[in-house]
Backbone as JSON, one array per atom type, in Angstrom:
{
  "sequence": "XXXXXXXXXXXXXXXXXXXXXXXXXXXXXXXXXXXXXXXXXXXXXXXXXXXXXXXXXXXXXXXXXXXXXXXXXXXXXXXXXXXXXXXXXXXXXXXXXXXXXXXXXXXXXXXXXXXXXXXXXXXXXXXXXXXXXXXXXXXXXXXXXXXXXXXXXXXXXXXXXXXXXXXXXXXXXXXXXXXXXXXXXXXXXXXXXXXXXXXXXXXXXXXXXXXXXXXXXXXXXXXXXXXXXXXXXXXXXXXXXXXXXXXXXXXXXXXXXXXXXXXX",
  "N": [[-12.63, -13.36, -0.52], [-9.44, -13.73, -1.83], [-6.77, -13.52, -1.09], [-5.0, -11.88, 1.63], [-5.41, -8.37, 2.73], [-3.3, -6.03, 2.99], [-1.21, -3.01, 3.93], [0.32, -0.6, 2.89], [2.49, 2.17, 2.99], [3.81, 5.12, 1.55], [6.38, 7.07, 2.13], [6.9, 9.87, 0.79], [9.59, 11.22, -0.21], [9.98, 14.36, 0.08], [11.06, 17.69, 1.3], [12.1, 16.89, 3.8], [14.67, 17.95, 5.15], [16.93, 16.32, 6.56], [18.07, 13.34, 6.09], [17.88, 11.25, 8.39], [15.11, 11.89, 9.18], [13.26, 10.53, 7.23], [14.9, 8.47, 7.67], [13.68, 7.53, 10.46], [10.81, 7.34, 9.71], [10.95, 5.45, 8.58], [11.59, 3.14, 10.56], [9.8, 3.75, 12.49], [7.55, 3.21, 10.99], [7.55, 0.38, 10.48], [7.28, -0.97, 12.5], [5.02, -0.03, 13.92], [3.38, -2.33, 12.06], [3.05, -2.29, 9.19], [2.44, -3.32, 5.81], [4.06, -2.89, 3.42], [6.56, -0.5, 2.87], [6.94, 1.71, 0.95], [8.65, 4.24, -1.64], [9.2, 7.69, -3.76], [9.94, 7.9, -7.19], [11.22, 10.69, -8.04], [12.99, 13.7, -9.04], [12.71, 16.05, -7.67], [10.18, 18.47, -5.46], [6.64, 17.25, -5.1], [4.51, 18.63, -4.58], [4.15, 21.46, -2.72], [6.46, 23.17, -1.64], [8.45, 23.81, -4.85], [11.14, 23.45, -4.98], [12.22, 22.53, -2.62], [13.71, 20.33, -0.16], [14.5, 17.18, -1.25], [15.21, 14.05, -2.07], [16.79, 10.92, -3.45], [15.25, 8.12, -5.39], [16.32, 5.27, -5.75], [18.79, 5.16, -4.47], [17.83, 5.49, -1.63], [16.73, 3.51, -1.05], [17.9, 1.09, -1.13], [19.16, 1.97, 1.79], [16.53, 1.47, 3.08], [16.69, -1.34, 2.93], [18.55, -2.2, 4.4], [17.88, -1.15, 7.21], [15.53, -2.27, 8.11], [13.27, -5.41, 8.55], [11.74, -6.87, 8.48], [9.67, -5.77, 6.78], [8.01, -5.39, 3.02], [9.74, -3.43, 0.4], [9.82, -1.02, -1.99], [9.4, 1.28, -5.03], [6.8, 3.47, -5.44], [6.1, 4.83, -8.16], [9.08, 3.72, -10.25], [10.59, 5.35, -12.33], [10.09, 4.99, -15.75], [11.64, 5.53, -17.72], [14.19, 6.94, -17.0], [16.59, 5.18, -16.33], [18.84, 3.15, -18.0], [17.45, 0.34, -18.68], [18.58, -2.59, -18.3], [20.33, -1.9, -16.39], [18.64, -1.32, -14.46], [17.76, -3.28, -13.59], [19.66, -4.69, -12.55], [20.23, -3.28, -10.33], [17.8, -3.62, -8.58], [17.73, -6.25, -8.41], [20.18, -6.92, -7.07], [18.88, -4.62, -4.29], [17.42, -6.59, -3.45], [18.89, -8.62, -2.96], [20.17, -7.44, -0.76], [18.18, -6.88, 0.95], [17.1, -9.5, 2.0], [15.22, -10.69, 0.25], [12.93, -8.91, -0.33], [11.91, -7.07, -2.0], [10.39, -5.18, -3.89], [9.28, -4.3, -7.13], [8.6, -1.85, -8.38], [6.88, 0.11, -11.03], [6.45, 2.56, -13.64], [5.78, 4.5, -16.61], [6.04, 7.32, -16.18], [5.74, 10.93, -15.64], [6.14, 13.63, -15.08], [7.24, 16.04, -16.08], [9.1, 18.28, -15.14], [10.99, 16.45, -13.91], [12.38, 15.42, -16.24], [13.12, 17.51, -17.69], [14.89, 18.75, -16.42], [16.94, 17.05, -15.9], [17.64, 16.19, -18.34], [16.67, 14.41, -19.66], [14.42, 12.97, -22.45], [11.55, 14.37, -22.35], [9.36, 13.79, -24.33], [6.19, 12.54, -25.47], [3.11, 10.91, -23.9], [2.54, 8.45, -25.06], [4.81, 8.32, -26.7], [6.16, 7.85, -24.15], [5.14, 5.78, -23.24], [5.38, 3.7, -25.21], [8.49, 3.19, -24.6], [8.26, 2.22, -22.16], [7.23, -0.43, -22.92], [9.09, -1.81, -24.5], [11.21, -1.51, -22.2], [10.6, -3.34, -20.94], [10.47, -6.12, -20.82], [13.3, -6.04, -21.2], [13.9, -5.98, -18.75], [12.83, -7.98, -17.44], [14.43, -10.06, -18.82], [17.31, -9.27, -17.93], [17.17, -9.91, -15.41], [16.35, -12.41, -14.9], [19.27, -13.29, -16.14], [21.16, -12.72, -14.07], [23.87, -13.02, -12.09], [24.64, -13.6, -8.7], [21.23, -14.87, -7.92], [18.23, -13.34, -7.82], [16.6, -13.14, -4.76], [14.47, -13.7, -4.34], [11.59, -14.41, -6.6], [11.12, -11.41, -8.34], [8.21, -9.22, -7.28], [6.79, -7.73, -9.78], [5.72, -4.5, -10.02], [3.18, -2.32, -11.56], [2.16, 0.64, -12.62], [-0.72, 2.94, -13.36], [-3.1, 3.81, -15.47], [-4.02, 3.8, -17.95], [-5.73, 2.46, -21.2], [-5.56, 0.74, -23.08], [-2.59, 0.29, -23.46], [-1.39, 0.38, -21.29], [-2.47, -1.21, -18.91], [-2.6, -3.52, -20.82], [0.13, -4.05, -20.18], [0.43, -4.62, -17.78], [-1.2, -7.06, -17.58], [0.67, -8.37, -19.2], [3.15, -8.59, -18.09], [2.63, -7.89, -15.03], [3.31, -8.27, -11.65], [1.02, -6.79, -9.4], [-1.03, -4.38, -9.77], [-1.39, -0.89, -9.94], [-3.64, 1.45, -9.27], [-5.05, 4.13, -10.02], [-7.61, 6.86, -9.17], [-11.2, 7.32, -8.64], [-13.93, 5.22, -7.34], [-15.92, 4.04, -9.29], [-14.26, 4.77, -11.34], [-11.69, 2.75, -10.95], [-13.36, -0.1, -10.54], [-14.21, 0.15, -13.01], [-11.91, -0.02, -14.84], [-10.44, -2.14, -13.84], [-12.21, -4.33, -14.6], [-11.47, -4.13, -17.38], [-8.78, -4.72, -17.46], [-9.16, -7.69, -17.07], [-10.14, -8.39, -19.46], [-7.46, -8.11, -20.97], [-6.09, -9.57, -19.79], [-7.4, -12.04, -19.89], [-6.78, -11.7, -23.0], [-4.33, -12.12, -23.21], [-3.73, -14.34, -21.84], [-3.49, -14.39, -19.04], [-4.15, -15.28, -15.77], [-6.23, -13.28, -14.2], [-6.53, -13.63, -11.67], [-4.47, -13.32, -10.38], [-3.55, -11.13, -10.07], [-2.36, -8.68, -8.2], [-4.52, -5.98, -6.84], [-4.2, -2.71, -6.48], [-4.39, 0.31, -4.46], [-4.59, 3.56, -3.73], [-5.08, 4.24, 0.06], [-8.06, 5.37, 0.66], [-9.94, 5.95, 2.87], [-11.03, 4.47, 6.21], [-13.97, 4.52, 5.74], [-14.61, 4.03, 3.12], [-12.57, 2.32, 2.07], [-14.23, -0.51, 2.32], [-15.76, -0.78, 0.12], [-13.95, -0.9, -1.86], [-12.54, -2.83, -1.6], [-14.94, -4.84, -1.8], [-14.59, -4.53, -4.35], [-11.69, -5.73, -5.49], [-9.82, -4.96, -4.62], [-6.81, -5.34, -2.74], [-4.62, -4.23, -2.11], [-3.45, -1.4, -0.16], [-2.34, 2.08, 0.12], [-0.96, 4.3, 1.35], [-0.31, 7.91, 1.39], [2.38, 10.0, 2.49], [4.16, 12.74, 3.86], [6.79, 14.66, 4.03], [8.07, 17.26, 6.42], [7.31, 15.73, 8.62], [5.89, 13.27, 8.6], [3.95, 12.27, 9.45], [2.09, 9.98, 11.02], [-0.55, 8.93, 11.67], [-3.12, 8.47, 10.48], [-2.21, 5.63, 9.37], [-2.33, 3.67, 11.1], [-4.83, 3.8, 12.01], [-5.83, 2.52, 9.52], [-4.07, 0.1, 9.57], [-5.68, -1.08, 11.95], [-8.39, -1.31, 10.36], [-7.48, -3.33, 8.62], [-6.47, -5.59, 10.28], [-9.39, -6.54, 11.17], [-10.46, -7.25, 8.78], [-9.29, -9.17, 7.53], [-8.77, -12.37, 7.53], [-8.73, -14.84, 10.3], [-5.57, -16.63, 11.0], [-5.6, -20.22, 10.8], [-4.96, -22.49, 13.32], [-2.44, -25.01, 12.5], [-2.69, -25.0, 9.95], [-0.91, -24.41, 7.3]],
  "CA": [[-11.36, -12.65, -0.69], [-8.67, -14.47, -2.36], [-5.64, -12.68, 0.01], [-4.87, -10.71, 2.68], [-5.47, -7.24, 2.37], [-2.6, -5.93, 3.02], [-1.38, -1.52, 4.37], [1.72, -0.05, 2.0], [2.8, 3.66, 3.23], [4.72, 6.39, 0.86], [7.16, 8.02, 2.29], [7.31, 10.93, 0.01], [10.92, 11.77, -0.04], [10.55, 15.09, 0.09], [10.46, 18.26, 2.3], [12.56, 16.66, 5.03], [15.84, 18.73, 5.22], [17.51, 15.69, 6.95], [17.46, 12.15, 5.77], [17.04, 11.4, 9.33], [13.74, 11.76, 9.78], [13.11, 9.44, 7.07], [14.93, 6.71, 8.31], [13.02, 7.46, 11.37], [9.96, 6.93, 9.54], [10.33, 3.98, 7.83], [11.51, 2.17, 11.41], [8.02, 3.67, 12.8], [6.09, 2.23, 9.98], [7.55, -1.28, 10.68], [7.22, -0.86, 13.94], [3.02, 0.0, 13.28], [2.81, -2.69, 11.39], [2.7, -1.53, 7.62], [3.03, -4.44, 5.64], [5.08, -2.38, 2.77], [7.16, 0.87, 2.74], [7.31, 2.73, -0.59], [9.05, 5.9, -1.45], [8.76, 7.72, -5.06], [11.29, 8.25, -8.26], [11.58, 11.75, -8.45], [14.29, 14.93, -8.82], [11.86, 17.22, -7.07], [9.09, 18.04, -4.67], [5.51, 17.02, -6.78], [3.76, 20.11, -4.55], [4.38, 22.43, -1.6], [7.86, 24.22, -2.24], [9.12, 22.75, -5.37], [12.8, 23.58, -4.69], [12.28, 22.06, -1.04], [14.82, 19.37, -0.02], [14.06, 16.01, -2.08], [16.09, 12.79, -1.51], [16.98, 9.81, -5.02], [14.78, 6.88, -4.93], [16.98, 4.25, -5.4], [19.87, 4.56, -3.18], [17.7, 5.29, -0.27], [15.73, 1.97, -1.16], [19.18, 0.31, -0.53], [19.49, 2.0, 2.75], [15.58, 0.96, 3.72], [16.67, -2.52, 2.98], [19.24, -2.57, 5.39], [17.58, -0.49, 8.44], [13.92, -2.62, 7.96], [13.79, -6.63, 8.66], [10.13, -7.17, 8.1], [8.46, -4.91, 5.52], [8.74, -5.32, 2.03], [10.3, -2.04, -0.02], [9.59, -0.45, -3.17], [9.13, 2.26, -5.58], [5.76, 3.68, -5.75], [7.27, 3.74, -8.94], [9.75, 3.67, -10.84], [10.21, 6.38, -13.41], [10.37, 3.76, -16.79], [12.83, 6.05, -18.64], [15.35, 7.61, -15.78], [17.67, 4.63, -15.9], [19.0, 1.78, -18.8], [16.34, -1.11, -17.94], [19.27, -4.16, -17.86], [21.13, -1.23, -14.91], [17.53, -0.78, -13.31], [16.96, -4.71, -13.07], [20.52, -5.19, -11.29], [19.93, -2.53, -8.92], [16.88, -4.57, -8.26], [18.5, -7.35, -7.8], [21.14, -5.8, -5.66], [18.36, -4.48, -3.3], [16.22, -7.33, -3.23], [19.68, -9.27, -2.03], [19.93, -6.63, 0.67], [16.83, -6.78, 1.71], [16.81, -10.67, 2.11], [14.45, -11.07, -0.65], [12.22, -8.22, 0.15], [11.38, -6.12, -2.8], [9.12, -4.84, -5.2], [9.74, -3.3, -8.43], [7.21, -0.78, -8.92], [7.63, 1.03, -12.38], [5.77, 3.29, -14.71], [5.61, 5.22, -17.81], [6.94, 8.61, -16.07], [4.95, 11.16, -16.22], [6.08, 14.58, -14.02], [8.32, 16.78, -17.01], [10.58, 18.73, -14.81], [12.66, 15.79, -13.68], [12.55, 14.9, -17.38], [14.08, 18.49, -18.38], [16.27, 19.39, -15.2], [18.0, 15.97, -15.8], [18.7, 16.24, -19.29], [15.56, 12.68, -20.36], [13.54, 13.22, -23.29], [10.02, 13.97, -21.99], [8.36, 13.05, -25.26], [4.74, 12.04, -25.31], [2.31, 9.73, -23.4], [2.69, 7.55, -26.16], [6.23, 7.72, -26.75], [6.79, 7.26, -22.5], [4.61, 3.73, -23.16], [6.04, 2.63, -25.9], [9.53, 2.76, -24.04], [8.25, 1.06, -20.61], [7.01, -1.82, -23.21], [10.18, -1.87, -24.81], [11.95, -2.02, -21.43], [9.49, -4.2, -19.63], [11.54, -7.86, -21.59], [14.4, -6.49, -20.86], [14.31, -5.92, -17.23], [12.81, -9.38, -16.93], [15.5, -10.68, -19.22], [18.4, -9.33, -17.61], [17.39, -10.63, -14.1], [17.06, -14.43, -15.46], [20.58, -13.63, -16.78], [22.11, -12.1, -13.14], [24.95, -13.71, -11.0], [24.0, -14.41, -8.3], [19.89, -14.6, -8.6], [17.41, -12.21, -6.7], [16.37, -14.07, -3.22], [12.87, -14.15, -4.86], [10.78, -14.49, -8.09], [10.58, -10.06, -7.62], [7.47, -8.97, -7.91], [6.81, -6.44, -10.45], [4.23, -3.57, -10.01], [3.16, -1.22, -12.45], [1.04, 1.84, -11.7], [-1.51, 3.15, -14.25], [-4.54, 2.73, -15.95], [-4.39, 3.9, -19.71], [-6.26, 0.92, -20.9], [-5.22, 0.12, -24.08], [-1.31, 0.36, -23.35], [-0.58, -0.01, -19.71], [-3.36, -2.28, -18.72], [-1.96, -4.73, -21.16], [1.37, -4.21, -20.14], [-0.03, -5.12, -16.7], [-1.59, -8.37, -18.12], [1.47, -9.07, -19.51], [4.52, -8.45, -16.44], [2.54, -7.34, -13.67], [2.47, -9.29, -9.95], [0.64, -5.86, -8.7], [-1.54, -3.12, -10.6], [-1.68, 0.58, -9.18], [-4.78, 2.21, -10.16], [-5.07, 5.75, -9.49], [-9.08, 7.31, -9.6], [-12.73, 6.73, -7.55], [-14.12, 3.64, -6.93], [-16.13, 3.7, -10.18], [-12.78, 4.19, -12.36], [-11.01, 1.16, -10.37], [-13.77, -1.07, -11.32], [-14.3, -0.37, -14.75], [-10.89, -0.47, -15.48], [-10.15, -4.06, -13.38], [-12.93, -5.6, -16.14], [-10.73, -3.65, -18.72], [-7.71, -5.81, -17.53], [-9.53, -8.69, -17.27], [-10.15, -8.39, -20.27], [-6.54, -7.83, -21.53], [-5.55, -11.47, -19.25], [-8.15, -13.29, -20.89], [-6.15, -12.35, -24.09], [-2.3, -12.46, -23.08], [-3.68, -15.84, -21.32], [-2.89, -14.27, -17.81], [-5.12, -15.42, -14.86], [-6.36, -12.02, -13.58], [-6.73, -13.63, -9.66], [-2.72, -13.14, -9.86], [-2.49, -9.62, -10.28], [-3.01, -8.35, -7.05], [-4.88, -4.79, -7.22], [-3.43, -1.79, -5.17], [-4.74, 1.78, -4.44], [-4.62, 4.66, -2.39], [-5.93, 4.52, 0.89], [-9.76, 5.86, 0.58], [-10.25, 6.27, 4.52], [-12.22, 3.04, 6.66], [-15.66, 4.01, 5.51], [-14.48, 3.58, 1.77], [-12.04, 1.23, 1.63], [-14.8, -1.72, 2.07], [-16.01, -0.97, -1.43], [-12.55, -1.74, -2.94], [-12.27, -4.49, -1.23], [-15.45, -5.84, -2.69], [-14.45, -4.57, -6.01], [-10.79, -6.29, -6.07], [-8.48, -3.93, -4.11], [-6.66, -5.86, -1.37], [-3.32, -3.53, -1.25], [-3.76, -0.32, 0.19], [-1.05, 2.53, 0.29], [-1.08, 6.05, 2.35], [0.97, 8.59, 0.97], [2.93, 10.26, 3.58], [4.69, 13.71, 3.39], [7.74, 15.07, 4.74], [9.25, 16.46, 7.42], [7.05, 14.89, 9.89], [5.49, 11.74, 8.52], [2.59, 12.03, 10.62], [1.3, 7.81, 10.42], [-1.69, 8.79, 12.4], [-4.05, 7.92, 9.56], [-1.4, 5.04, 9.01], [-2.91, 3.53, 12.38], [-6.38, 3.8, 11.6], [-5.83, 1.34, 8.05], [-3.7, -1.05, 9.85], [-7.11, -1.82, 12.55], [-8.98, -2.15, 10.26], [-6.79, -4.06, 7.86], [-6.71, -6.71, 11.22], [-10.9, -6.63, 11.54], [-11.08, -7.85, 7.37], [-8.18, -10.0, 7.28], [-9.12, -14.21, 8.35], [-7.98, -15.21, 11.29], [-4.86, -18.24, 10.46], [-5.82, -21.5, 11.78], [-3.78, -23.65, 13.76], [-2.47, -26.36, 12.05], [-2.28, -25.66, 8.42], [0.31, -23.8, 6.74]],
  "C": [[-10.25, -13.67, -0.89], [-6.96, -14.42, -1.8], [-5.64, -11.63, 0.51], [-4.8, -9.33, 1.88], [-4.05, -7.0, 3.08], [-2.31, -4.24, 3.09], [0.27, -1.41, 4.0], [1.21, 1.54, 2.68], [4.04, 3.76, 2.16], [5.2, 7.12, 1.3], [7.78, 8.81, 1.24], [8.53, 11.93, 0.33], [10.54, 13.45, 0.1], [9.99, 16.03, 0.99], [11.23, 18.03, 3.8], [14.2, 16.82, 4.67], [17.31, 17.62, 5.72], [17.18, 14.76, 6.73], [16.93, 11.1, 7.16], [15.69, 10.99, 9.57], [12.68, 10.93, 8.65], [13.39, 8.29, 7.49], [13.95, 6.38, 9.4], [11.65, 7.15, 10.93], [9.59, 5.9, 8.93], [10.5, 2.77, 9.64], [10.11, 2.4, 11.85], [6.63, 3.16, 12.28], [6.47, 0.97, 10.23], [7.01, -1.26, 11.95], [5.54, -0.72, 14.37], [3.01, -1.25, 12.74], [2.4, -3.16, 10.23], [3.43, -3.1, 7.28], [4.31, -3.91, 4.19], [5.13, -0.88, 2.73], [8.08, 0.91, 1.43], [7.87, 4.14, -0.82], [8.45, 6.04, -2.87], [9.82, 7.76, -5.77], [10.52, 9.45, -8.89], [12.26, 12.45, -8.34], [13.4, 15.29, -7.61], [10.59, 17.46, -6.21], [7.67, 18.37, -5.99], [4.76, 18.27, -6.08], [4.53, 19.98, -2.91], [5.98, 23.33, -2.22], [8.57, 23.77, -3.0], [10.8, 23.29, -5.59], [12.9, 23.12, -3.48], [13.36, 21.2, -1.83], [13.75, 18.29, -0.71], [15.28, 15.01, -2.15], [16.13, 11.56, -3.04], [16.11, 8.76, -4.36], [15.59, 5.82, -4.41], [18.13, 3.88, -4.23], [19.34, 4.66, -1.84], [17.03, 3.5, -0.08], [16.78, 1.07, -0.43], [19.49, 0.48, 1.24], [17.88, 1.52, 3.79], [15.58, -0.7, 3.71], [17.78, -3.01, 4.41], [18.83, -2.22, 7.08], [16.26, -1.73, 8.69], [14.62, -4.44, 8.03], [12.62, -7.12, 8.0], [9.57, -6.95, 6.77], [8.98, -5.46, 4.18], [8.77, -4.13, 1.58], [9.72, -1.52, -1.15], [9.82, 0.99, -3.84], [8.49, 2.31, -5.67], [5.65, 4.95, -6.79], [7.92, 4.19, -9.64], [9.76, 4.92, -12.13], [11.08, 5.41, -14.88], [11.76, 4.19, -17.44], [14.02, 6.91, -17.93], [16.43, 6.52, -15.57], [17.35, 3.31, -17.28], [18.09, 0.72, -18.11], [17.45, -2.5, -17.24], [20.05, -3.12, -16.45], [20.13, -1.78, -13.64], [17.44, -2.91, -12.85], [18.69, -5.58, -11.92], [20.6, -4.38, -10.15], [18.88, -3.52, -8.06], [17.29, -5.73, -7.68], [19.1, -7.38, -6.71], [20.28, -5.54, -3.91], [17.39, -5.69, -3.08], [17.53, -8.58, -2.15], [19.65, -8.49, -0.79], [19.27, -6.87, 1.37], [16.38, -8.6, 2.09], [15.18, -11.55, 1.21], [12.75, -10.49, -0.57], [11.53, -6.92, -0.85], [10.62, -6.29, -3.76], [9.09, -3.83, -6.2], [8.71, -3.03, -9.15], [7.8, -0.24, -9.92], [6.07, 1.76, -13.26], [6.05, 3.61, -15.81], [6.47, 6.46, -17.42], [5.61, 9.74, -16.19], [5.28, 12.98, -15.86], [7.89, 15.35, -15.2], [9.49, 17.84, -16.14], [11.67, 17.75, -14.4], [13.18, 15.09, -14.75], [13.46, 16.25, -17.83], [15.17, 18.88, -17.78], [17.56, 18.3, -14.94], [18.25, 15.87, -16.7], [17.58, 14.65, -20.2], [14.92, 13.72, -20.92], [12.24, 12.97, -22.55], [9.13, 13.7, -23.16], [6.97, 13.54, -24.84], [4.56, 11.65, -24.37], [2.82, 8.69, -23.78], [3.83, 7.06, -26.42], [6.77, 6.94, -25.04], [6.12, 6.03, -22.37], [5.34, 2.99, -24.02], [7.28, 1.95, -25.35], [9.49, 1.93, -22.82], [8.21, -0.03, -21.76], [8.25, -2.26, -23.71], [11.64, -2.33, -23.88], [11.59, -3.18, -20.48], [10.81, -5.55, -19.73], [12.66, -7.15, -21.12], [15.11, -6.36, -19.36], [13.9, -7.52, -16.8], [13.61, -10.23, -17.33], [16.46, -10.68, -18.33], [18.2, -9.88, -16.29], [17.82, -11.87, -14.11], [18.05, -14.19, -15.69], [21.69, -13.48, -15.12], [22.75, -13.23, -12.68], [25.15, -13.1, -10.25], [22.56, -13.92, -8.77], [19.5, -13.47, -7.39], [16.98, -13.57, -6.0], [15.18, -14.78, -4.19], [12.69, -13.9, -6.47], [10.36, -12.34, -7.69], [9.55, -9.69, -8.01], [7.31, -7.61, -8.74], [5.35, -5.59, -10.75], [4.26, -2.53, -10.86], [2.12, -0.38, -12.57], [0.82, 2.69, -13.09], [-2.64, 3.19, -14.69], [-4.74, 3.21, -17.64], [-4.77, 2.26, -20.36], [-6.37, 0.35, -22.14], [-3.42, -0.16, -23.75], [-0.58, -0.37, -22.3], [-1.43, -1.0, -19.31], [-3.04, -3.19, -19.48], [-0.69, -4.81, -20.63], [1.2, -4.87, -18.52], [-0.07, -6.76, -16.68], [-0.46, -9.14, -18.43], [2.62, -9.44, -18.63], [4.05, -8.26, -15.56], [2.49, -8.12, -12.68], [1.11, -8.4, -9.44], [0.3, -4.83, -9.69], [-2.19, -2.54, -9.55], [-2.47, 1.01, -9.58], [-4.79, 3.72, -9.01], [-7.03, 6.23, -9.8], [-10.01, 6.63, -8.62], [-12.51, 5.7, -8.01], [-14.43, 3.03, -8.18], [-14.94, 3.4, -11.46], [-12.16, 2.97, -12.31], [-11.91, 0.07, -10.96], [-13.82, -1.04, -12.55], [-12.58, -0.81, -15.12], [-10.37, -1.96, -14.53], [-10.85, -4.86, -14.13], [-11.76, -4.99, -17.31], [-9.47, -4.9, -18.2], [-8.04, -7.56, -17.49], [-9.97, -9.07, -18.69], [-8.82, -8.73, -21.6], [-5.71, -9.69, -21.06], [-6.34, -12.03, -19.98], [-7.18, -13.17, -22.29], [-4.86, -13.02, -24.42], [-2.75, -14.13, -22.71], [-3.12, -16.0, -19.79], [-4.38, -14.56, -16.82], [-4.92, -14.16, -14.02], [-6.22, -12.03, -12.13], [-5.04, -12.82, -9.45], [-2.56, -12.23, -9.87], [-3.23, -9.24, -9.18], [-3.3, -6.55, -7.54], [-4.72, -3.88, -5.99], [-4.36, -0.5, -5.52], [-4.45, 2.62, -3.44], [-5.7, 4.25, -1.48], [-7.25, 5.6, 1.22], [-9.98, 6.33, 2.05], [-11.09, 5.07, 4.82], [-13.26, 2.76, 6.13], [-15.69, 3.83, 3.82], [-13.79, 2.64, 1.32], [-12.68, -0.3, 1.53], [-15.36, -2.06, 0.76], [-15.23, -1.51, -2.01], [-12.77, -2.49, -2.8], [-13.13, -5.18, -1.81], [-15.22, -5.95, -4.21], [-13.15, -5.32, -6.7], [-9.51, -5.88, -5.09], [-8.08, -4.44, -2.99], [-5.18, -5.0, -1.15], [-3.75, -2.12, -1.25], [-2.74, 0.91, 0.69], [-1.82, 4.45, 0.89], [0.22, 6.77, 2.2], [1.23, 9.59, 2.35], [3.68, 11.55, 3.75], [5.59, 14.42, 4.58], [7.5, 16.63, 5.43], [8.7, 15.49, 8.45], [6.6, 13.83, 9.78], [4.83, 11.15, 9.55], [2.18, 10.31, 10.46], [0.13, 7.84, 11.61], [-2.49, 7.88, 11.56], [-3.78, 6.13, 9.34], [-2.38, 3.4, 10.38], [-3.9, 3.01, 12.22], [-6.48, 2.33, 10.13], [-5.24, 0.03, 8.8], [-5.33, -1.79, 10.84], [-7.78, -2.11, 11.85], [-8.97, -3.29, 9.05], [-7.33, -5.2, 9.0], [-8.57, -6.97, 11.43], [-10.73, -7.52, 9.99], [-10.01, -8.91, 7.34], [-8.52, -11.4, 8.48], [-8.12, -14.25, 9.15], [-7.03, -16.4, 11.05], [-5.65, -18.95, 11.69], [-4.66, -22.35, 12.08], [-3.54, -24.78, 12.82], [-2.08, -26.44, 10.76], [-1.39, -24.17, 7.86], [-0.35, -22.98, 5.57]]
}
């Protein structure tokens, strides 16, 4: 294993009538443990009462940077076409200063058409919603190199997918972190598909760290041999049960090398 495995929770904004009992759940996830707390970018709830209460990604991100000391933050991700790319990369910025150099700029394609029609964004295609992430990808990494002041850190940028002609290169090409969604068998084939896509960009595949949903204990050892060292547990409002949450961190600590004294 080439790095720590590592236990991301989703606090799925929505459903919780009071923001409240989010904040309350992101201190309880540091407080467990969790090595990153993710929310999502959407208008609306994705199921149970879709007119429930639902909360903006970004500005709460700002307020999980300031409540949280530890964790790092994110979008689990980004909706590609919901915001100008050079805006989205100084927000970024912005929260990654907040956060003392603590974030992670998860992003996608988009994919969920009512917060594309109820906000007034062209939902397009597939096709057209890739072409525009690739289109914005350069210039979110542009405009950061350009910011005053810089982000704390080099931010990493995650991008959640697996269409494997499109996004899987686009992976190869910007990603720190690829989201794969699907069984065990999907995840592997498509991790040779990107290895495939680094061998051509000229990206060393070890670097892209590979993320998924939390499988439960007696499945997550497969990932792990197949590539998957970040692991995320989606979470759902109002109560943000982190029982399960619990269970991943033990046995995150059982697979994860013990440091040795001495060397850095």
């Amino acid at each position: 294993m080439s790095r720590p495995v590592r236990i991301g929770i989703q606090l799925q904004p929505q459903h919780a009538p009071d923001y409240g009992l989010i904040r309350d759940a992101v201190l309880r996830g540091e407080d467990a443990g969790v090595d990153i707390v993710f929310n999502w970018d959407h208008f609306y709830p994705l199921y149970g009462d879709p007119d429930g209460a639902h909360f903006e990604c970004w500005t709460m991100l700002g307020a999980f940077a300031e409540q949280t000391e530890r964790v790092e933050i994110g979008a689990l991700v980004t909706g590609g076409g919901y915001r100008n790319p050079d805006l989205l990369a100084d927000m970024a910025r912005t929260v990654d200063q907040i956060s003392g150099g603590r974030l992670i700029l998860g992003i996608g394609s988009g994919w969920f058409e009512r917060d594309y029609d109820e906000y007034g964004y062209e939902f397009g295609t597939a096709g057209s919603r890739l072409n525009l992430l690739k289109e914005y990808l350069p210039r979110i990494t542009g405009r950061l190199a350009k910011l005053n002041p810089q982000p704390v850190r080099q931010i990493p940028i995650l991008i959640g997918g697996g269409g494997e002609k499109k996004t899987l290169r686009l992976v190869a090409e910007y990603a720190d972190i690829w989201h794969s969604f699907g069984e065990l068998d999907v995840f592997t084939r498509k991790s040779g598909i990107l290895e495939d896509h680094c061998a051509q960009v000229g990206t060393e595949s070890k670097k892209i760290e590979r993320s998924v949903s939390w499988p439960g204990a007696e499945a997550a050892p497969a990932y792990l041999a197949a590539g998957a060292t970040l692991f995320t547990i989606g979470i759902n409002g109002p109560d943000y049960d982190l029982t399960e949450v619990r269970e991943a961190i033990a046995w995150r600590d059982q697979v994860n090398p013990e440091p040795v004294a001495g060397i850095a």
